[in-house]
C-alpha positions, 0 to 999 in steps of 0.5 A: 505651475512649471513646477507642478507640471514636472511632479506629474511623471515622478508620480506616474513612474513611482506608481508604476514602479510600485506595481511592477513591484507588487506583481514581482512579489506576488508571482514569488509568492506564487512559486513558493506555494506551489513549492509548498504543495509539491514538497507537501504532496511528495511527502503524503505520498511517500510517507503517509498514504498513497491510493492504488487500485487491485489489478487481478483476483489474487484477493477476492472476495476481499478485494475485485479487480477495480477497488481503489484503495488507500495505503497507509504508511506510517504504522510500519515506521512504528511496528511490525505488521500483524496477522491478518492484515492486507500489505502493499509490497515490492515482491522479491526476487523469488516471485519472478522464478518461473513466471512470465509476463510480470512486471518486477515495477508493480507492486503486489498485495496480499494478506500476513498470515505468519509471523517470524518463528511461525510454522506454517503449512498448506492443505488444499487451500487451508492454512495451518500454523504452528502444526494448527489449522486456522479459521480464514473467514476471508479465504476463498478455499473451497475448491483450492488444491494449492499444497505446501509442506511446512516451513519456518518463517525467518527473522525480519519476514512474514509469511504472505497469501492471497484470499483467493487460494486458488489464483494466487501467487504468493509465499505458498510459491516463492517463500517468505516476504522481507518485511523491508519489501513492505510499502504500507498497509491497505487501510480503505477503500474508497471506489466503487462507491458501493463498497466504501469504507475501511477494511478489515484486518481479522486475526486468522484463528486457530482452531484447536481441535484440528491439527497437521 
């Protein structure tokens, strides 16, 4: 009976021991996973996509102040980008020259419309490239005056505007856009709920018949 009477506290502390053990490795289970999740969301964020949101009219009608969008990364870890395509990117040094109130912090958006070893000029608004008008379907042009005499795109650049020519500032006013300054491409937009869905890249055409 003495003997029986002694078992009982080994019993009880190994049970104890044995929850304490339990809790021990489920709290480290819980640190790794959430080790796991930040490793996991740093990752998405910084290689593959991150949201934004459009701060001004720089792109309309594309794109209006308050659109969410999704920016994907990783096409330009495995090309250049294309005509027509709408990038988020860290403006140049140049953008700041004569501007006041901007923030070097945020980053811009706006839409690729030269290439490296294009031409290009602007004419009230309208783009020309390689001595060519293009057809801009997405451009608001019909009352910009904006003006630039003709450049040449340089190696490892691309020629950036906004779609609203007529508050914008863009490579129009402070040249070519480093293509290492490029965070990624707007890819969807998922706010507001009316304007849900992927966005459109459409090639600037050029139309023949009309040259600079």
């Amino acid at each position: 009976m003495r003997h029986a009477l002694q078992l009982k506290p080994r019993t009880s502390t190994k049970r104890h021991q044995s929850a304490e053990a339990t809790l021990y490795l489920d709290g480290r289970d819980v640190l790794t996973v959430l080790a796991l999740a930040c490793t996991l969301a740093w990752f998405c964020h910084t290689i593959i996509a991150e949201a934004r949101f459009i701060p001004s009219l720089s792109m309309a009608p594309t794109l209006t102040i308050g659109d969410r969008l999704v920016i994907e990364k990783v096409s330009y870890h495995l090309r250049r980008p294309r005509y027509g395509e709408i990038v988020v990117f860290h403006p140049p040094q140049s953008a700041f020259q004569n501007q006041v109130g901007l923030d070097p912090s945020i980053p811009w958006i706006k839409r690729v419309v030269a290439l490296p070893g294009d031409r290009v000029a602007v004419v009230d608004g309208q783009l020309f490239r390689n001595g060519r008008r293009t057809r801009e379907p997405y451009a608001l042009t019909a009352t910009a005056t904006l003006q630039m005499s003709e450049k040449k795109v340089p190696a490892n650049s691309v020629f950036v505007l906004g779609d609203n020519r007529r508050n914008s500032v863009d490579s129009a006013t402070w040249g070519p856009l480093p293509v290492c300054n490029i965070i990624g491409r707007a890819s969807f937009r998922f706010w507001p709920p009316s304007r849900f869905g992927g966005l459109r890249s459409p090639e600037p055409r050029i139309e023949m018949a009309q040259s600079l």
